[in-house]
C-alpha positions as CSV (number, residue, x, y, z in Angstrom):
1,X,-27.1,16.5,10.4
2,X,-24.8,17.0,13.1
3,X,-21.1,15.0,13.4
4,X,-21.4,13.1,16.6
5,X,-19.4,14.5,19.5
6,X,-16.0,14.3,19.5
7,X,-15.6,13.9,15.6
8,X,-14.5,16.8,13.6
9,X,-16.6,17.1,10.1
10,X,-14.1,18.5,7.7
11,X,-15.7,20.8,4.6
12,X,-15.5,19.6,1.0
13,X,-12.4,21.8,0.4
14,X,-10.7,20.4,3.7
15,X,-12.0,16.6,2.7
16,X,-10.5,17.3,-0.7
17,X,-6.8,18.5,1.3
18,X,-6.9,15.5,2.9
19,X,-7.3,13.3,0.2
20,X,-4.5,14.8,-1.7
21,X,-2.1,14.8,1.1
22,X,-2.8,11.5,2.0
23,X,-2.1,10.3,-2.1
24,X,0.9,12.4,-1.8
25,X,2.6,10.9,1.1
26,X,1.6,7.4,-0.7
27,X,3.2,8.7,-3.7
28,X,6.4,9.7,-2.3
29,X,6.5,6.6,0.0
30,X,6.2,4.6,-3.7
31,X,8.4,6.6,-5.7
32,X,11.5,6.1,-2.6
33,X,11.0,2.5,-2.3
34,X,10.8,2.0,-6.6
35,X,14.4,3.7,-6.6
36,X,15.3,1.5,-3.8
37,X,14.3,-1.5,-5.4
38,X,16.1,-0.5,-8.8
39,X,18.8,0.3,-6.8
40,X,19.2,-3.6,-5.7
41,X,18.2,-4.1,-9.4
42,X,21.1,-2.5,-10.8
43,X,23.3,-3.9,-8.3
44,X,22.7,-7.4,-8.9
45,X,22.5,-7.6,-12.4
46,X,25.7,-5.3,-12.6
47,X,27.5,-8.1,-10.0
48,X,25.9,-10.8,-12.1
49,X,27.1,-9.7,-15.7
50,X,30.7,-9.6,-14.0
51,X,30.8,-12.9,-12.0
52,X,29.0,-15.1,-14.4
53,X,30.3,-14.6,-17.9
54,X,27.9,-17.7,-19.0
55,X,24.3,-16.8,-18.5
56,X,21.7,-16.0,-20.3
57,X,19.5,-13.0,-20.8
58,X,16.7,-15.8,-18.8
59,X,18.9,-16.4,-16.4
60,X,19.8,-12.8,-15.4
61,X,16.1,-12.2,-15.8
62,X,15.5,-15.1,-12.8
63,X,17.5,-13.3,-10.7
64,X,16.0,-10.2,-11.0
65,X,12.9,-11.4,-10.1
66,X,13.6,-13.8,-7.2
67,X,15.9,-10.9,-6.2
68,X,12.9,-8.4,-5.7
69,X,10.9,-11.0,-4.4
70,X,12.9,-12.1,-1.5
71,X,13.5,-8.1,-0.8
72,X,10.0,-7.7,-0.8
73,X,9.5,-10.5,1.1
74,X,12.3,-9.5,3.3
75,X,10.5,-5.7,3.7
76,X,7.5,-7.2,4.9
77,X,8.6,-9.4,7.5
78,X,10.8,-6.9,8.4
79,X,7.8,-4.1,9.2
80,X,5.7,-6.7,10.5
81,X,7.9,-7.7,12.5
82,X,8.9,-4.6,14.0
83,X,4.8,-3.1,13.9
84,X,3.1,-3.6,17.4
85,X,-0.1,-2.2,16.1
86,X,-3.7,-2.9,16.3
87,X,-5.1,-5.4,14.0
88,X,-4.9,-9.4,13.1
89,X,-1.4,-10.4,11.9
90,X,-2.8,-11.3,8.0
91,X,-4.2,-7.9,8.2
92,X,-1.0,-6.0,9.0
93,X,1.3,-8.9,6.4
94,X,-1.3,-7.3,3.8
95,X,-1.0,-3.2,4.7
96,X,3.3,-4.2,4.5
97,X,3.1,-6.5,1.8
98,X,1.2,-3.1,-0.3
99,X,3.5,-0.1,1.4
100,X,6.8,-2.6,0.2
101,X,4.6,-3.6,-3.6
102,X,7.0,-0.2,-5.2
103,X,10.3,-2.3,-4.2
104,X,8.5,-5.3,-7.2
105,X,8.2,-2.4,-9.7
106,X,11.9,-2.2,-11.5
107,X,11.2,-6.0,-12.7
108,X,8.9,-4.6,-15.2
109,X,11.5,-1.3,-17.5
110,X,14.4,-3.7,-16.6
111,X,12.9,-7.3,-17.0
112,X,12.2,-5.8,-20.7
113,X,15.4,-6.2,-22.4
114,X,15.9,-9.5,-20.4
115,X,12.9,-10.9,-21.8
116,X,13.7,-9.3,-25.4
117,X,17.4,-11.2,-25.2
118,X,16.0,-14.3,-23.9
119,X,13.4,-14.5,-26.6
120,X,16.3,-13.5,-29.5
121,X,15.1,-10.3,-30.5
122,X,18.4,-9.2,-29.3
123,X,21.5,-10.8,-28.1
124,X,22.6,-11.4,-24.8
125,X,25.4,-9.2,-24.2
126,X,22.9,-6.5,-25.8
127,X,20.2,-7.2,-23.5
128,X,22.2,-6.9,-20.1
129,X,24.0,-4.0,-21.1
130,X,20.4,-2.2,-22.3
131,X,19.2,-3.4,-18.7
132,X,21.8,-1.7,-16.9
133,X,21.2,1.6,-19.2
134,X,17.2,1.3,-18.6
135,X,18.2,1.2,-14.7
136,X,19.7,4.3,-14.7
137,X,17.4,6.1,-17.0
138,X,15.1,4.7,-13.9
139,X,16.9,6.3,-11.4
140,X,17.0,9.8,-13.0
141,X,13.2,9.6,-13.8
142,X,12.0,8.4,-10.3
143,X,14.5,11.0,-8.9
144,X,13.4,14.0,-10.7
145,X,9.6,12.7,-9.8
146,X,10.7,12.8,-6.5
147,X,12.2,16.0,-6.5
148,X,8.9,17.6,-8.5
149,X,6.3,16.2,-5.9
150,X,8.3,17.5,-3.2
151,X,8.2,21.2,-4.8
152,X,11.6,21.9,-6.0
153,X,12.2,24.0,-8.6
154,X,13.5,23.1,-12.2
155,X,17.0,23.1,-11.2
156,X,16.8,21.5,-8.0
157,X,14.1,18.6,-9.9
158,X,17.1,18.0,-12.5
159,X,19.9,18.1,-9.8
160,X,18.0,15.2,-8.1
161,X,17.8,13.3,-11.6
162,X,21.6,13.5,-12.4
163,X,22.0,12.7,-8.7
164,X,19.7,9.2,-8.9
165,X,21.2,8.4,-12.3
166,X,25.1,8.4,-11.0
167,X,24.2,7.0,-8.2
168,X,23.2,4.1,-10.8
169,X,26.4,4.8,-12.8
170,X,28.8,4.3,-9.8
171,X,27.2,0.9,-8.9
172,X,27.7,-0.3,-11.9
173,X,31.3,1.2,-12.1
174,X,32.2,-0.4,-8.8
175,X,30.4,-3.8,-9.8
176,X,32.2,-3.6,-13.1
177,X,35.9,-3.4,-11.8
178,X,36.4,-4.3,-8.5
């Protein structure tokens, strides 16, 4: 069978290309918006700890969340709002709302410990501060992922780790005393 004029019939090894470079970009795209979302993670519940003395691991854990949510919400609109491509409007709300899913991601290794504290199988003070060291052991793992899929070397992939986690120290630092 012949393609149809005009349309280029790519080999199995070219298909195969294609596929991986298109999972890569996706990849990459996911692993950059997870460290932004941790980012705002660590941010808020670093802020939190330091502003509101009273809460519970529950509460901290409710702001996470709606946090993320009202990001991701905001990412969406955002892209939607700024896309003047082809399609329906619920169609191109659905392709944002799964390119922006990565920012949701840090509730999961940092709503842990919340959830741990706010059940009692730690205490509270425990629980934020393990948050706060899961978010940066975040940051250096998403980095150094980063850093791999891009092709750097062993140095340059753990220069990017250290990088993303004191990036992670500093806002906490900053939240902490200022």
């Amino acid at each position: 069978m012949t393609p149809k004029r005009g349309i280029r019939s790519l080999s199995g090894m070219e298909a195969g290309t294609a596929r991986a470079n298109r999972w890569r970009h996706r990849f990459l795209s996911h692993t950059s918006r997870a460290v932004y979302g941790t980012i705002v993670a660590t941010a808020v519940i670093a802020g939190t700890n330091v502003a509101i003395t009273d809460w519970d691991s529950g509460e901290f854990l409710a702001t996470l969340i709606v946090t993320l949510v009202v990001l991701w919400f905001a990412e969406i609109y955002s892209e939607v709002l700024g896309d003047r491509g082809s399609g329906s409007l619920w169609r191109r709300i659905r392709r944002a709302a799964g390119e922006h899913g990565p920012v949701l991601e840090p509730v999961v290794p940092l709503g842990i410990p919340l959830l741990l504290g706010t059940v009692g199988v730690i205490d509270e003070a425990t629980a934020v501060l393990l948050t706060l060291v899961v978010a940066v052991l975040a940051l250096a793992t998403w980095g150094g992922i980063a850093a791999r899929q891009r092709g750097a070397s062993g140095l340059m992939t753990t220069g990017a780790a250290v990088t993303s986690a004191l990036l992670g120290v500093i806002i906490i630092i900053l939240k902490t005393f200022h």
